[in-house]
VEXPA-416455 format. One record per residue (C-alpha): residue number from 1; residue in three letters; x, y, z. Coordinates in steps of 0.05 Angstrom, whole numbers. Layout:
BEGIN
+-----+-----+--------+--------+--------+
:   n : res :     c1 :     c2 :     c3 :
+-----+-----+--------+--------+--------+
: NUM : ALA :      X :      Y :      Z :
...
+-----+-----+--------+--------+--------+
END
This chain:
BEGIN
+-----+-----+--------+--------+--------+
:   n : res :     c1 :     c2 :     c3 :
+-----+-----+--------+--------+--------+
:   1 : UNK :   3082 :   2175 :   -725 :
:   2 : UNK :   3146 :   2205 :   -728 :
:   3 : UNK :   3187 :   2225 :   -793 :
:   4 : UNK :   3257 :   2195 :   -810 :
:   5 : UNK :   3279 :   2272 :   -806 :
:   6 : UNK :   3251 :   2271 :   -733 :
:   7 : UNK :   3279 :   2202 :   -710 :
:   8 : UNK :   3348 :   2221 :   -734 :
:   9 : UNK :   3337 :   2287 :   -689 :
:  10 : UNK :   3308 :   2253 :   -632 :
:  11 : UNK :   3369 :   2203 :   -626 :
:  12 : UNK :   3433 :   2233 :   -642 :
:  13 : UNK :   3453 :   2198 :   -578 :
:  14 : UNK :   3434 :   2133 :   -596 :
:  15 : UNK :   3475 :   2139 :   -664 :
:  16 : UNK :   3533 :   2161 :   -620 :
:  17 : UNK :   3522 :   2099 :   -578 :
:  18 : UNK :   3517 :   2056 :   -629 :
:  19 : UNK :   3587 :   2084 :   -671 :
:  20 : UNK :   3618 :   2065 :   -605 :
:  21 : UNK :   3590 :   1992 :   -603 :
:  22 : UNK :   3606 :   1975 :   -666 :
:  23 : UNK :   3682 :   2006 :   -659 :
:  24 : UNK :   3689 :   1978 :   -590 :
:  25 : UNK :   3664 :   1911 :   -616 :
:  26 : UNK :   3713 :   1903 :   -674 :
:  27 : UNK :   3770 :   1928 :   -625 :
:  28 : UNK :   3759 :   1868 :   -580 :
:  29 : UNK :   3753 :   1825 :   -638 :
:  30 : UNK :   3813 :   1839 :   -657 :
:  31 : UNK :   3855 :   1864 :   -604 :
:  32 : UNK :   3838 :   1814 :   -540 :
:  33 : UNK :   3849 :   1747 :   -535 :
:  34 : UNK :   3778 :   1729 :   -517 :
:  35 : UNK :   3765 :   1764 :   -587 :
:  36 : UNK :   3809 :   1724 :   -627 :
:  37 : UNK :   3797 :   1664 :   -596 :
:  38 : UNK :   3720 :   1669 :   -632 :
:  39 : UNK :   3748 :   1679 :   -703 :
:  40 : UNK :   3745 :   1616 :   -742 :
:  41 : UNK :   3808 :   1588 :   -785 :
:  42 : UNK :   3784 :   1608 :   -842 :
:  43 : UNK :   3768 :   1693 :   -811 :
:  44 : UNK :   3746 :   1719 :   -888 :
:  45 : UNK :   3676 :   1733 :   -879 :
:  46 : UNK :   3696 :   1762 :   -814 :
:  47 : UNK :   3743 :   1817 :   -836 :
:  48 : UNK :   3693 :   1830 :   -888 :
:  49 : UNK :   3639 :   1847 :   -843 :
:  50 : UNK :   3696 :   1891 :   -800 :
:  51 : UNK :   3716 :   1924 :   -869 :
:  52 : UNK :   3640 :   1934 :   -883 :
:  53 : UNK :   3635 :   1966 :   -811 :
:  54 : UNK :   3692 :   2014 :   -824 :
:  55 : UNK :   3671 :   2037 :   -899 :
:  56 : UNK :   3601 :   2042 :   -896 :
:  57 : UNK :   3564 :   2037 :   -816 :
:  58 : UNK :   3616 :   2076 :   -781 :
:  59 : UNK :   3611 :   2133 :   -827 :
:  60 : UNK :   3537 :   2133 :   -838 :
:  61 : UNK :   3524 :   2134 :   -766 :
:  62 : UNK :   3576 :   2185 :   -756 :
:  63 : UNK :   3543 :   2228 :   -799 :
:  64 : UNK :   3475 :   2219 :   -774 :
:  65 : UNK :   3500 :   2236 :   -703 :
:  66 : UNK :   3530 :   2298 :   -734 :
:  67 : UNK :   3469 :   2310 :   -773 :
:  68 : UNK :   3509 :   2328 :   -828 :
:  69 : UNK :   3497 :   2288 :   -897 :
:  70 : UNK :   3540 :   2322 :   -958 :
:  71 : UNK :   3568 :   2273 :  -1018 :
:  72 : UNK :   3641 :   2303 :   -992 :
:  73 : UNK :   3643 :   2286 :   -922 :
:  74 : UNK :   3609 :   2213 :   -945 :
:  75 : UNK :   3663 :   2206 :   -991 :
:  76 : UNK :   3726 :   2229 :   -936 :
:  77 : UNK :   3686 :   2188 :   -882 :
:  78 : UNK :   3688 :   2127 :   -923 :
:  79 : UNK :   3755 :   2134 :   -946 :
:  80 : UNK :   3777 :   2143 :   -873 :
:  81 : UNK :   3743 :   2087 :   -849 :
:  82 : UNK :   3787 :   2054 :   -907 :
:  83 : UNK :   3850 :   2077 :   -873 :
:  84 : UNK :   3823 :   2062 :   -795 :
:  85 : UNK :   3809 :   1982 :   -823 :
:  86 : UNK :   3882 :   1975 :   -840 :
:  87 : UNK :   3906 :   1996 :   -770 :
:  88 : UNK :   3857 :   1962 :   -734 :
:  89 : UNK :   3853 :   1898 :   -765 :
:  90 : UNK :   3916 :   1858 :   -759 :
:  91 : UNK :   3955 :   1865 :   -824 :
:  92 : UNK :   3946 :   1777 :   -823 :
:  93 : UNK :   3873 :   1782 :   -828 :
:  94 : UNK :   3874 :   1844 :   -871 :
:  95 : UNK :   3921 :   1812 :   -921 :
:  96 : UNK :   3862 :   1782 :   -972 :
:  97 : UNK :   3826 :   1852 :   -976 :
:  98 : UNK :   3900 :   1891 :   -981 :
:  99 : UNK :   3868 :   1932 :  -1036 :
: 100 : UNK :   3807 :   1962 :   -996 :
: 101 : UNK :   3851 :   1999 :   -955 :
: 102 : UNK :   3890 :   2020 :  -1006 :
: 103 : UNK :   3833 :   2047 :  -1058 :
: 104 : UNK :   3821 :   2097 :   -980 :
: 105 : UNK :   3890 :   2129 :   -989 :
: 106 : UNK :   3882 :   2132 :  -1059 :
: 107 : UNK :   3807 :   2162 :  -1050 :
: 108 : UNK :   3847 :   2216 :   -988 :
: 109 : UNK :   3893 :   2227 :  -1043 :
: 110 : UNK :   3850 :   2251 :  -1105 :
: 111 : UNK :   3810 :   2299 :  -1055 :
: 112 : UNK :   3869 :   2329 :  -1029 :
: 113 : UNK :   3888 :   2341 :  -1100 :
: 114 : UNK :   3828 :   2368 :  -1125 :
: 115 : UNK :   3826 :   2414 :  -1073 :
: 116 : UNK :   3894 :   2445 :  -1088 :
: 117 : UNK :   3869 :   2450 :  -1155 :
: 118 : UNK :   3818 :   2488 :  -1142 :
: 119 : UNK :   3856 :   2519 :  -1096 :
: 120 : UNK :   3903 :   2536 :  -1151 :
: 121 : UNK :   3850 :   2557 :  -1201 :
: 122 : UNK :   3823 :   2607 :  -1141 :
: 123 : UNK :   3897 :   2637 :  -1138 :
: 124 : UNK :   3900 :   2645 :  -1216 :
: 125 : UNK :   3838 :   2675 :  -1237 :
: 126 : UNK :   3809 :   2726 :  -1174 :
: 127 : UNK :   3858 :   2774 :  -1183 :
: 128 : UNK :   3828 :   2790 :  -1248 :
: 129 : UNK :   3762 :   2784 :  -1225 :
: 130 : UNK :   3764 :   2830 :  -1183 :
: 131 : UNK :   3799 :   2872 :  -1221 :
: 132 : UNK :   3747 :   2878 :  -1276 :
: 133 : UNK :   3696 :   2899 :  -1214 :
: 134 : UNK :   3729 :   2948 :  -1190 :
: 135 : UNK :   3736 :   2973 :  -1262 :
: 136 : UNK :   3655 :   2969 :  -1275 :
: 137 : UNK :   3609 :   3020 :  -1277 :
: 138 : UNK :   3556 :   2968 :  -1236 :
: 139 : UNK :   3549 :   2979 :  -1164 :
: 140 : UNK :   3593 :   2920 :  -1128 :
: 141 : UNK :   3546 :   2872 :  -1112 :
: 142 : UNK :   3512 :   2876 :  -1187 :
: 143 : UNK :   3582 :   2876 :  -1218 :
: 144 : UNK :   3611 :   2809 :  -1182 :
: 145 : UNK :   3568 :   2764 :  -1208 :
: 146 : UNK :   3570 :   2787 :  -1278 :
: 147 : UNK :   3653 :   2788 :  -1268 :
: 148 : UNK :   3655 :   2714 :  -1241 :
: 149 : UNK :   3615 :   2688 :  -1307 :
: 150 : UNK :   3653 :   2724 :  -1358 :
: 151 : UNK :   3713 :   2707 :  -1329 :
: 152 : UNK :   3692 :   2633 :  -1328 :
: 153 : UNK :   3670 :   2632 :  -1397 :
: 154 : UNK :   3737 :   2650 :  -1424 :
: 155 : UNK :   3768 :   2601 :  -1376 :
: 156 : UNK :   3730 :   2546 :  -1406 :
+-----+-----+--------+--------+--------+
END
């Protein structure tokens, strides 16, 4: 019997195929008149299932094709798939759930921030890090380590 870790190796094609069915499936929904002539009146539950596609499926089997699972790129995949919904899904349909796609710019917005803090904090506090290596007695690669906690300890 095969592990999860081995099934998710096995088939990174089939994940690949199956992120394309599910995109190509809510683009004809959506976006051909054969599509839109199988949405009921009353399309809520509907655009729900296409924002659940776009949040949660599309990302997770994006990143099982890539074989890459990190809280980060779950977080920006999500949020992107937040931002893809609002283009895809006519702004009519969209309307009720308005605020999904905006909580994915405002999700792409605090991670771009963040990073230019610490971006910032970077910036600020290596020059004297390394300056109080290169003043140690320590061989380099003894020294750094030491530097980088000391450093951070009177940052915090």
């Amino acid at each position: 019997m095969m592990t999860a870790t081995e099934t998710v190796q096995k088939g990174s094609k089939v994940w690949l195929l199956l992120l394309a069915l599910v995109l190509l499936s809510n683009l004809v929904l959506y976006h051909t008149d054969f599509g839109l002539s199988l949405l009921p009146e009353e399309a809520k539950a509907v655009v729900l299932g296409s924002l659940f596609d776009f949040v949660i499926t599309i990302p997770v089997l994006f990143m099982l094709y890539q074989k890459k699972f990190s809280a980060k790129s779950a977080i920006l995949l999500f949020a992107t798939g937040c931002v893809a919904a609002r283009f895809l899904i006519p702004k009519s349909f969209l309307e009720p759930f308005l605020f999904v796609t905006w909580a994915g710019v405002a999700i792409e917005s605090a991670l771009f921030l963040l990073e230019l803090a610490v971006i910032f904090v970077l910036v600020k506090y290596l020059p004297k890090i390394v300056r109080r290596v290169k003043e140690s007695p320590l061989p380099l690669i003894f020294s750094f380590p030491r530097r980088w906690t000391n450093t951070y300890r009177t940052i915090s």
